[in-house]
N, C-alpha and C positions, 0 to 999 in steps of 0.2 A: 458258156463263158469262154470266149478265149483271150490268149495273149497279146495284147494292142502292139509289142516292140516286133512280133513278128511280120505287120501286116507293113506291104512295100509304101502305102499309099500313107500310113500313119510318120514312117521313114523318111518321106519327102516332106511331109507337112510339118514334120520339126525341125529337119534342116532349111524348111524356108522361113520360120518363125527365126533360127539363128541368125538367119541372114539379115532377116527385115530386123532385127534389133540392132544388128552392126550396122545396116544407111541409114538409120535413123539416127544413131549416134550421134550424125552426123547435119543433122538436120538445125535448121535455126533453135536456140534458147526459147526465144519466145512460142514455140510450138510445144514444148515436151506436155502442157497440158491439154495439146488441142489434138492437132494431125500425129506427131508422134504418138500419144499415147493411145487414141482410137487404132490406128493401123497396128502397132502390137496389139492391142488385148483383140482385133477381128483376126488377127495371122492364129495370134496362139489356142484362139478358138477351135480350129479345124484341127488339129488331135488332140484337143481335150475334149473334142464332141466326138470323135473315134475311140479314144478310151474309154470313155465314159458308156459308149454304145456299147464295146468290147467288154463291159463288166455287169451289161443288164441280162436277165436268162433266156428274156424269147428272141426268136428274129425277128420281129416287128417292133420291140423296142429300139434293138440296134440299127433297122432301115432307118427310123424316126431321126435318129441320133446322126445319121450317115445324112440324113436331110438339112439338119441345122449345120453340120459342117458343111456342106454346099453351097449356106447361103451364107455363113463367114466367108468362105473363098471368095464368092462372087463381092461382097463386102471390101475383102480384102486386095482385090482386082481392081476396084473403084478407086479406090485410098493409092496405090498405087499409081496410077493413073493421074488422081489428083497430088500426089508429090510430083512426077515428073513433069507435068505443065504448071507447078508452082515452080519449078527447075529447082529444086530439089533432089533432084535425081538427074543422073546424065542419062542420055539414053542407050548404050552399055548396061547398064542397071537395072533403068526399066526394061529393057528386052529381054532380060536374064532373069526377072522376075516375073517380069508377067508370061515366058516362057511356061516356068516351074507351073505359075497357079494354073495355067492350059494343062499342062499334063496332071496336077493332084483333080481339078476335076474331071477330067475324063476314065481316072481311076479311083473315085468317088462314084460318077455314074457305073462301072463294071460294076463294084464293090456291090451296092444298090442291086443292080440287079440280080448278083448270086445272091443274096440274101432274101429278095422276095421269093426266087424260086427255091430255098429253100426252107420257108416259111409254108410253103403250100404243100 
């Protein structure tokens, strides 16, 4: 078990969850039960799928957990996507954003892989 607030990757993934609920704020009424609320609960998915990993005892639980957060991100990169071509999003925002989820997956795949080769 370790401490999920220490990890850099789980760090970015809540600050982008902060983020995505403040442009969403800001999104059409008539969305809050559609696109708004899918794109928060796939953001806030990728560190509660890092916590959650961070609190199981073996490493191949935690890879597993490190997997479902990769496929929130990528989720979460769609949704993104689809607010800014809804114009939803300026594109400032979405660059800014889909920046971030570039970088938390690329350090979801590291993550991943110290974790298999420490499984072995």
């Amino acid at each position: 078990m370790q401490d999920f607030k220490k990890l850099q990757v789980w760090e970015k993934s809540h600050d982008l969850t902060l983020k995505i609920y403040g442009v969403t704020s800001q999104f059409p009424r008539d969305e809050i039960y559609g696109l708004t609320s899918q794109i928060r609960r796939a953001c806030a998915s990728i560190p509660t799928n890092i916590a959650e990993g961070c609190g199981r005892e073996s490493p191949a639980d935690f890879a597993r957990f490190l997997q479902i957060a990769m496929g929130s991100a990528s989720e979460t990169e769609y949704l993104v996507l689809l607010a800014h071509d809804l114009k939803y999003l300026t594109a400032d925002q979405y660059a800014e954003l889909i920046d971030t989820i570039v970088r938390i997956k690329k350090m979801l795949i590291n993550l991943q892989k110290s974790v298999r080769t420490m499984s072995r």
